[in-house]
C-alpha positions as CSV (number, residue, x, y, z in Angstrom):
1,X,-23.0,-33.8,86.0
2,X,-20.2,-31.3,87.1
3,X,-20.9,-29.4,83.6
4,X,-24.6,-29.6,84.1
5,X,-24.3,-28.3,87.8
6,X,-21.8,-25.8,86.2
7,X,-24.0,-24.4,84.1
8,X,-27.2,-24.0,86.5
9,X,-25.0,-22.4,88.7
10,X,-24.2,-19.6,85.6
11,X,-27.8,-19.9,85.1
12,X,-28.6,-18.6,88.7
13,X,-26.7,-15.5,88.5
14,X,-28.0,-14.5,85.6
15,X,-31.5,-14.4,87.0
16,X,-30.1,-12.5,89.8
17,X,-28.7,-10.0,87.7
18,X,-31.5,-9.9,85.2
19,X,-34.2,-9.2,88.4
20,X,-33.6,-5.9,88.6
21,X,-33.7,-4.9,84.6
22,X,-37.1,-6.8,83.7
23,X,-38.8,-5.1,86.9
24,X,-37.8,-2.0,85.4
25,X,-38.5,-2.9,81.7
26,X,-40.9,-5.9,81.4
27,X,-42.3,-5.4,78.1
28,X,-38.5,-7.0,77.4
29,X,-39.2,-10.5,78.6
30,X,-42.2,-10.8,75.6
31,X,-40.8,-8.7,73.1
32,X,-37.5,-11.0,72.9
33,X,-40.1,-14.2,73.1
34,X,-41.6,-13.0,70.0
35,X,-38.4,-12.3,68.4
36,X,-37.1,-16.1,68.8
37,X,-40.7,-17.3,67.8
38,X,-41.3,-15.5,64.3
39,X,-37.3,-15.4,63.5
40,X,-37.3,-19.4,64.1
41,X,-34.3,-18.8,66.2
42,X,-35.6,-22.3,67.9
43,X,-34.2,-24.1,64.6
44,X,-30.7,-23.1,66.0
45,X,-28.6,-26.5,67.2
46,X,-28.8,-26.0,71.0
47,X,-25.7,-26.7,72.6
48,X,-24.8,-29.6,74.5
49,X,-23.8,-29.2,78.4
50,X,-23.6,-32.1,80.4
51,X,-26.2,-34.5,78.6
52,X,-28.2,-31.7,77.9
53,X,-29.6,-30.0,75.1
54,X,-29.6,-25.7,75.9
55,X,-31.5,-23.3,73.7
56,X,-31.2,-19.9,73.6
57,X,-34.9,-19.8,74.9
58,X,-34.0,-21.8,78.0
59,X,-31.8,-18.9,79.2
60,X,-34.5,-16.4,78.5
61,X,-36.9,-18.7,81.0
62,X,-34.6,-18.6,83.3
63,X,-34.4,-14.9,83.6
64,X,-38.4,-15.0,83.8
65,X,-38.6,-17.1,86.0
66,X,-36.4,-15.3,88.1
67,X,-39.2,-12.6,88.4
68,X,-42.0,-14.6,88.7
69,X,-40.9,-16.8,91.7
70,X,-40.7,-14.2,94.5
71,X,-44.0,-12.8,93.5
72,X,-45.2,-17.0,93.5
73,X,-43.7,-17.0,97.0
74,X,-45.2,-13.6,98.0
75,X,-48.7,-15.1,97.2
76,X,-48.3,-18.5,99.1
77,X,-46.8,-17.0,101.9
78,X,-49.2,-14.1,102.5
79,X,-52.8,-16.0,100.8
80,X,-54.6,-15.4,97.6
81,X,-57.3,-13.3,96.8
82,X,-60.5,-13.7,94.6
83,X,-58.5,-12.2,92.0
84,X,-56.2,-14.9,92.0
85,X,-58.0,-17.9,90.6
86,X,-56.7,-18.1,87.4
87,X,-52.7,-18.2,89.3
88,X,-54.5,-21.3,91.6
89,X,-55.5,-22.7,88.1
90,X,-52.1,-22.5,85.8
91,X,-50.2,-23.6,89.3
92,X,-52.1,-26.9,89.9
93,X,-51.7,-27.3,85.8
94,X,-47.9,-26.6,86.5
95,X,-47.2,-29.1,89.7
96,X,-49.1,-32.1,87.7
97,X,-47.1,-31.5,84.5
98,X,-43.5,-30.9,86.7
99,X,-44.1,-34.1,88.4
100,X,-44.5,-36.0,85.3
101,X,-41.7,-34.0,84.7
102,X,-39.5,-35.8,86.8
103,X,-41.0,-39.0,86.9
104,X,-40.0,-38.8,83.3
105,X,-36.3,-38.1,84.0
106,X,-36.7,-41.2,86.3
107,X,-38.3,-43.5,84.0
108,X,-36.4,-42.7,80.9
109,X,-33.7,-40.3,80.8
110,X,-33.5,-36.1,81.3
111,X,-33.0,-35.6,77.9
112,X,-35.6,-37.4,77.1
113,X,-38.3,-36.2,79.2
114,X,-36.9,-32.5,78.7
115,X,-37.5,-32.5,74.8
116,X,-41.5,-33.3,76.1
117,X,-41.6,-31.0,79.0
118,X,-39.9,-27.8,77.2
119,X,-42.8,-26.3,75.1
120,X,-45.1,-26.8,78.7
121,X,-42.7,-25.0,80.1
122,X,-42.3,-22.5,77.8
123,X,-45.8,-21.9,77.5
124,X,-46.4,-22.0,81.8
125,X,-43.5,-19.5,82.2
126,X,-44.8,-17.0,79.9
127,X,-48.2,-16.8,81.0
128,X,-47.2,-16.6,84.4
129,X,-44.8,-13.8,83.8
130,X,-47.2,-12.2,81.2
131,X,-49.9,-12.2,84.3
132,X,-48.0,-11.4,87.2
133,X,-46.1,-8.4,86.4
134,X,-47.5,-5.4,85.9
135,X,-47.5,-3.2,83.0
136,X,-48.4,0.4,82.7
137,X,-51.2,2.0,80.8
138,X,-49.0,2.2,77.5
139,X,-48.1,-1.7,77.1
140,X,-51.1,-2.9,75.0
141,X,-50.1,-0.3,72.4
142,X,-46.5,-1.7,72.6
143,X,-47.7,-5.2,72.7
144,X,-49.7,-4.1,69.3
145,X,-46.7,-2.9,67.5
146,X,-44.7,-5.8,68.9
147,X,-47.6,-8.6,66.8
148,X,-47.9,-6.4,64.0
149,X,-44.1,-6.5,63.3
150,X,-43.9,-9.9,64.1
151,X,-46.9,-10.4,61.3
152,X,-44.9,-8.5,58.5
153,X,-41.6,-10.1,58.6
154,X,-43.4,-13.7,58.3
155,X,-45.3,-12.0,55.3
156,X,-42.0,-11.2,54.2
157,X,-40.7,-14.3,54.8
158,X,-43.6,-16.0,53.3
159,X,-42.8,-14.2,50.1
160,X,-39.7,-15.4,50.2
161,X,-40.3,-18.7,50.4
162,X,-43.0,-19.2,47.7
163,X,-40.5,-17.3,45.2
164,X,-38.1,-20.2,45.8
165,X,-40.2,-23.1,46.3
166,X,-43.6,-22.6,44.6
167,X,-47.0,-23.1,46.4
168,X,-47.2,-27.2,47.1
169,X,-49.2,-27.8,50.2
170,X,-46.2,-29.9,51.3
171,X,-43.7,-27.0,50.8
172,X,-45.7,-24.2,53.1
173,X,-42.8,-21.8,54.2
174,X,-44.8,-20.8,57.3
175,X,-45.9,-23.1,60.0
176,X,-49.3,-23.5,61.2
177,X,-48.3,-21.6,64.6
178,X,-46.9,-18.7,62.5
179,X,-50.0,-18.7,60.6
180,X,-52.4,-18.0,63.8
181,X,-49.9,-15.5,64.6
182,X,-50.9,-13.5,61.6
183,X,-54.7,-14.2,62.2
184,X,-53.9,-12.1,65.2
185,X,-51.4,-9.3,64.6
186,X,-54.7,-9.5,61.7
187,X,-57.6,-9.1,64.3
188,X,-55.5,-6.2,66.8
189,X,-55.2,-4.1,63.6
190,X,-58.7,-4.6,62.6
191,X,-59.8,-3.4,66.1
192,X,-57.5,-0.5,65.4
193,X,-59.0,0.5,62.4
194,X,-62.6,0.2,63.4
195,X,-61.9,2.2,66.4
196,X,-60.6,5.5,64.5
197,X,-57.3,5.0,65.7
198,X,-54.4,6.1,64.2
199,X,-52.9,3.3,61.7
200,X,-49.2,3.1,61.7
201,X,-47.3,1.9,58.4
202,X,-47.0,-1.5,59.8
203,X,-50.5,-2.4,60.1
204,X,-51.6,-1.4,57.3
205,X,-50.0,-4.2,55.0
206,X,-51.2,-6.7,57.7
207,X,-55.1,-4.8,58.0
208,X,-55.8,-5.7,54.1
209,X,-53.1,-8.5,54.0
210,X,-53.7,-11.4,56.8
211,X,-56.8,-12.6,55.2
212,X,-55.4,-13.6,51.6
213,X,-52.1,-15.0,53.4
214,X,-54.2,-17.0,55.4
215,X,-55.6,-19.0,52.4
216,X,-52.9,-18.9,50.7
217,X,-50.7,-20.3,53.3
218,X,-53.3,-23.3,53.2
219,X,-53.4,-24.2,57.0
220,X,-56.6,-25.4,57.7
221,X,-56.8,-25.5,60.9
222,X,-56.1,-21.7,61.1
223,X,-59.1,-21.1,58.6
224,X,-61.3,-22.5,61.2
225,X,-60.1,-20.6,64.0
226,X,-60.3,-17.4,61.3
227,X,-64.2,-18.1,61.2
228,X,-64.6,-18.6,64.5
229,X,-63.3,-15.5,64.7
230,X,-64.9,-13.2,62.3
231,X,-68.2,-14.7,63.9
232,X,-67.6,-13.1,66.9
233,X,-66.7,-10.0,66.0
234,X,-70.6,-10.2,64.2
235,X,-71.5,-11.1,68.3
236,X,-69.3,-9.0,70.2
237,X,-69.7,-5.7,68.4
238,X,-73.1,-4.9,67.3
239,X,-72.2,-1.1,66.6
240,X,-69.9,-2.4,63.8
241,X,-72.2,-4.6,61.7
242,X,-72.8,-2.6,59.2
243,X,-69.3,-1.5,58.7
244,X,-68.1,-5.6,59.0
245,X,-71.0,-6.0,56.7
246,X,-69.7,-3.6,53.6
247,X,-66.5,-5.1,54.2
248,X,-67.4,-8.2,54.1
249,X,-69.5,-8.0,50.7
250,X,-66.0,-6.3,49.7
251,X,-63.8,-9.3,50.3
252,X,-65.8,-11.2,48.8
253,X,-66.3,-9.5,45.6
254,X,-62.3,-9.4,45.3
255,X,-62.0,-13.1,46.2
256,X,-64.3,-13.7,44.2
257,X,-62.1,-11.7,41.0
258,X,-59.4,-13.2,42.3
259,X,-60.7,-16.8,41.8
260,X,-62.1,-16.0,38.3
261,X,-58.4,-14.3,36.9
262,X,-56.4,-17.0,38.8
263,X,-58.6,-20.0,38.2
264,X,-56.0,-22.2,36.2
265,X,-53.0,-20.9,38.8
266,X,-50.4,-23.2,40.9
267,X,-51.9,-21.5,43.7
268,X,-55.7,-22.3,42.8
269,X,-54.7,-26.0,41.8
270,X,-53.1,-25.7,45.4
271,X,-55.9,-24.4,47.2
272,X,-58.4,-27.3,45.3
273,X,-56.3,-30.3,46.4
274,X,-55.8,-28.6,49.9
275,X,-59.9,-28.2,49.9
276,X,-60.3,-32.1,48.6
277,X,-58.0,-33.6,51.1
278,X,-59.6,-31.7,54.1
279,X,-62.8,-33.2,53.2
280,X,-62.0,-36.4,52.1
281,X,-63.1,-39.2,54.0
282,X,-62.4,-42.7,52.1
283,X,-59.4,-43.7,54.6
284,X,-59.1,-46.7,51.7
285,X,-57.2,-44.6,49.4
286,X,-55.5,-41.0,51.1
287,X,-56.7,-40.4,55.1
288,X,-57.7,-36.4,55.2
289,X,-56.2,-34.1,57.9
290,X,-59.3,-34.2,60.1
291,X,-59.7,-37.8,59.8
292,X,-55.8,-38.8,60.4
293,X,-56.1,-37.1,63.7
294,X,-60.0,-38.1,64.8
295,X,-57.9,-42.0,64.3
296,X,-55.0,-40.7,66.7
297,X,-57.0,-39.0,69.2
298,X,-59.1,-42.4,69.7
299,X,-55.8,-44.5,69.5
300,X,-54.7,-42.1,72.5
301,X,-57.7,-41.8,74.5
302,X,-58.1,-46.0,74.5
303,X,-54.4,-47.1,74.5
304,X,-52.0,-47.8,77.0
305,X,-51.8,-44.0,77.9
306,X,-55.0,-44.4,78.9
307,X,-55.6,-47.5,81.1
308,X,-55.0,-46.4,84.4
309,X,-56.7,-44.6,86.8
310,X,-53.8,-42.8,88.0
311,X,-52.8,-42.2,83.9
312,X,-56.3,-40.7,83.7
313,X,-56.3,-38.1,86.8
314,X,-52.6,-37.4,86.7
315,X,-51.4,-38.4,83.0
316,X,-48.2,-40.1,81.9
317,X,-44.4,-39.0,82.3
318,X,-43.1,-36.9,79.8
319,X,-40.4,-38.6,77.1
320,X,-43.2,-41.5,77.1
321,X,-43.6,-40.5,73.6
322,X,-47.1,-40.0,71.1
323,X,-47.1,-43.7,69.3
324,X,-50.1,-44.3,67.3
325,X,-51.2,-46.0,64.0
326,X,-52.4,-44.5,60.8
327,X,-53.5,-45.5,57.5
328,X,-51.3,-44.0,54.4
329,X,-52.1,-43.2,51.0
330,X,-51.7,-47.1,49.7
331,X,-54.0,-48.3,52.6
332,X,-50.8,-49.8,54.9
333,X,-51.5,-49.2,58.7
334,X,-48.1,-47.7,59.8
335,X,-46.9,-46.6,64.0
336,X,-46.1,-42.4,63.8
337,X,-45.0,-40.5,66.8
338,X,-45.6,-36.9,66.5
339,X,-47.8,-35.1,69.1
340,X,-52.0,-35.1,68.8
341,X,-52.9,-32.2,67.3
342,X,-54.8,-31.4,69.9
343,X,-53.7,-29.4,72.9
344,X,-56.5,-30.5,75.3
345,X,-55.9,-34.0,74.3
346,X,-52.0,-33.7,74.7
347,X,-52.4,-32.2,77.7
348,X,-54.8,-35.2,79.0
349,X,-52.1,-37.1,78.1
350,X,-49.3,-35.4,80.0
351,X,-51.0,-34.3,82.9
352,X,-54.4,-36.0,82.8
353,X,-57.8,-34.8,83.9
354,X,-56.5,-32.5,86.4
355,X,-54.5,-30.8,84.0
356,X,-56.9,-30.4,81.2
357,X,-59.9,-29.7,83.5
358,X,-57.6,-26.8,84.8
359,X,-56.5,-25.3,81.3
360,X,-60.6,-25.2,79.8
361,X,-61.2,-23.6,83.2
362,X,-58.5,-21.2,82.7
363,X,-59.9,-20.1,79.5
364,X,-63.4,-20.0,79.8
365,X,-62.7,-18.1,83.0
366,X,-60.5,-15.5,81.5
367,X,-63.2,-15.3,78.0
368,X,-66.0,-14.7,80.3
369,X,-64.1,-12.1,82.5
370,X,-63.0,-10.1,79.8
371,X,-66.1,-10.1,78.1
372,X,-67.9,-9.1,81.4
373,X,-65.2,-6.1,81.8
374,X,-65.8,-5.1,78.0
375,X,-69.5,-4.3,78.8
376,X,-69.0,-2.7,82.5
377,X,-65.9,-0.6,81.4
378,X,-66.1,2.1,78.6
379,X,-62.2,3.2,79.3
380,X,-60.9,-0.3,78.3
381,X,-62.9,-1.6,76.7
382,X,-61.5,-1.8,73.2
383,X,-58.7,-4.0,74.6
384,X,-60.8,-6.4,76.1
385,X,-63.3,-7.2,73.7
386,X,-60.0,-8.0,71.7
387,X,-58.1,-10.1,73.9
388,X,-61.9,-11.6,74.2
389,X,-61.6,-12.4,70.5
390,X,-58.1,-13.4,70.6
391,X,-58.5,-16.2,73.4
392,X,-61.4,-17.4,71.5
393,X,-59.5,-18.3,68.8
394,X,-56.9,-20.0,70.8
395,X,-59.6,-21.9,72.3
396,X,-60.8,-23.2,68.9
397,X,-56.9,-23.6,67.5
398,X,-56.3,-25.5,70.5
399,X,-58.9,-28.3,69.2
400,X,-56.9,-29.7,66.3
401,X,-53.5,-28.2,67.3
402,X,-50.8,-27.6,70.0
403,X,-49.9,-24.3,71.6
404,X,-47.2,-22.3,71.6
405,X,-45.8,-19.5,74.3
406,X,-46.8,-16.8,72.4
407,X,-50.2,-18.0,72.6
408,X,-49.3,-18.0,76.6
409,X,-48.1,-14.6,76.6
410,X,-51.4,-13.3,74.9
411,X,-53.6,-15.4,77.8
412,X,-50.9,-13.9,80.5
413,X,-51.5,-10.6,79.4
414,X,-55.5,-10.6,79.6
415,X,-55.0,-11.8,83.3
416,X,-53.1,-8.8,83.8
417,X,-55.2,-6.7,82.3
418,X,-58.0,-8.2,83.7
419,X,-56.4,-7.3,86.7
420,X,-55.6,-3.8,86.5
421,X,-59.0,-3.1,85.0
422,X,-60.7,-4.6,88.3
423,X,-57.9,-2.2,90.6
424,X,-59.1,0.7,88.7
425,X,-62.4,0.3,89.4
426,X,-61.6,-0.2,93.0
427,X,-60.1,3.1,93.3
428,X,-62.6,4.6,91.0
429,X,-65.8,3.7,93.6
430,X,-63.9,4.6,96.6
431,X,-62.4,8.0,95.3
């Protein structure tokens, strides 16, 4: 304990130093965020002080959270606004999850309920600091550069990977996560492009190169959330139907050349048995994807997780663990504990119907905000209609996956820039 209150201590100063520096460049906060996310800096061993586990990342939100408490306190002390419904909604999401928090670290042990609790609070921290402070004109441009990088190291990485270990579904050098990522460093530079805007060296191997990474990597999930996508783009921006038209009939000539010359390819027989086992249904002999997790999320949602009302408004303590059953490939029923693949489920679980009914408000909230800014504003426009596309897709990845924080930073920064688009009309009608 004298370690641990050791460290927190060290901990404290640093966010006292650190203040002053991210007020005066916050763009630093994210950009570092996405550095430890697509460099897998989080496979590191952490370091162990006092009975617990430290990552590098834990320092980092400590330092954002050293920003973002004053300007909590500012708000509870002084009221919120209309403006500030989406801060009500992530804070009630946060004080459910932090008591389970530390009911956890009652019931089981810190360490315990702190491997649970740190991707929650990963995620709450970012968004909060992504939509509290406030960035200049400039920062969506940054922010653009800062995803398409991100994008073309993991295509790099990618690369890397299949040279060494060949393209076996069960051997995928880039995670499902890092897979959305490139979906949307993919959709940013397509808004880019069909905007006339200038194209910079890094988005142009990402503008012709996220779509055939994205079925090549062979993460399902992240081929829904791609459709989703490219429907509504058809939706969202009329003007640019024919142009998404052409292209379309474009790609799908060159898939379609593609197919024929690399029919008989690892990476076709790949794509085929990834295909057969997303649609395979006979749990008798090898339970698909979708089905394995249909089976958990009913295992969750009528177990002991489950059979409370207080479990059901409020959730369970974190460390309590994701236990369910499955069938395997010989038919055996065997106990697995991984987490749902479902974020609105998982975060039933962890901080009940409060919780969950609080994160789809968040999100629908924020969609229909920014799509309501895209048509009333012509000056900034372009970004919202893509943050409107981007948290559309997180919305759809979210129902057969977890989140991330940089998926939190992305929803952070449409709050802000929701915002600042709202405080610029405001001066506009009154100048």
């Amino acid at each position: 304990m004298l370690v641990a209150g050791i460290v927190l201590v060290l901990l404290g100063l640093l966010s006292i130093f650190s203040v002053n520096a991210l007020e005066k460049r916050p763009l630093l906060v994210p950009f570092l965020a996405v550095i430890y996310y697509v460099c897998k800096l989080g496979d590191l061993p952490p370091i162990a002080l006092g009975g617990i586990n430290v990552f590098i990342m834990d320092i980092l939100v400590v330092a954002a959270a050293s920003v973002i408490l004053p300007k909590i306190y500012a708000k509870l002390k002084f009221g919120f606004g209309r403006e500030d419904y989406p801060l009500l909604l992530i804070l009630t999401l946060s004080l459910v999850a932090f008591g389970n928090f530390l009911l956890g670290v009652k019931t089981f042990d810190i360490q315990s309920s702190a491997n649970e609790f740190r991707s929650y609070l990963y995620y709450v921290v970012f968004l909060l600091y992504a939509a509290l402070v406030k960035f200049d004109t400039k920062s969506w441009n940054k922010i653009e550069r800062m995803w398409v990088a991100g994008a073309c190291y993991i295509f790099v990485m990618a690369c890397i990977g299949y040279a060494t270990s060949g393209f076996a579904t069960s051997d995928r050098p880039v995670s499902s996560g890092r897979t959305l990522f490139i979906l949307q460093a993919g959709v940013i530079a397509v808004f880019a492009w069909i905007n006339g805007r200038r194209i910079s060296a890094f988005m142009w191997p990402v503008l012709f190169g996220f779509l055939p990474f994205i079925l090549i990597l062979q993460h399902r999930s992240v081929w829904i959330v791609t459709i989703a996508s490219i429907i509504s783009f058809y939706f969202l921006l009329p003007r640019f139907r024919g142009i998404l038209f052409k292209t379309g009939v474009m790609a799908f000539v060159l898939t379609a050349i593609v197919v024929m010359v690399a029919y008989d390819t690892p990476v076709a027989d790949e794509l085929r048995a990834s295909y057969k086992e997303a649609v395979r249904t006979d749990t008798t002999k090898k339970t698909s994807t979708f089905v394995w997790r249909i089976m958990g999320w009913q295992d969750f949602l009528t177990g002991e997780q489950m059979d409370a009302p207080n479990k059901v408004l409020f959730g369970n303590p974190f460390g309590t663990g994701f236990e369910r059953e499955m069938v395997t490939s010989n038919g055996s029923v065997i106990t697995i504990d991984v987490q749902p693949h479902n974020f609105y489920i998982q975060t039933l679980l962890r901080a009940g119907a409060v919780g969950v009914v609080c994160l789809i408000l968040l999100n629908l909230y924020v969609l229909r905000q920014l799509l309501a800014q895209y048509r009333q504003s012509d000056k900034i426009s372009n970004t919202m209609v893509c943050l409107g596309v981007l948290n559309l897709g997180m919305m759809v990845y979210y129902l057969v996956y977890g989140s991330t924080y940089t998926e939190g930073i992305l929803l952070g920064f449409s709050i802000s820039f929701l915002r600042q688009s709202k405080e610029e009309q405001l001066e506009s009608s009154i100048a």
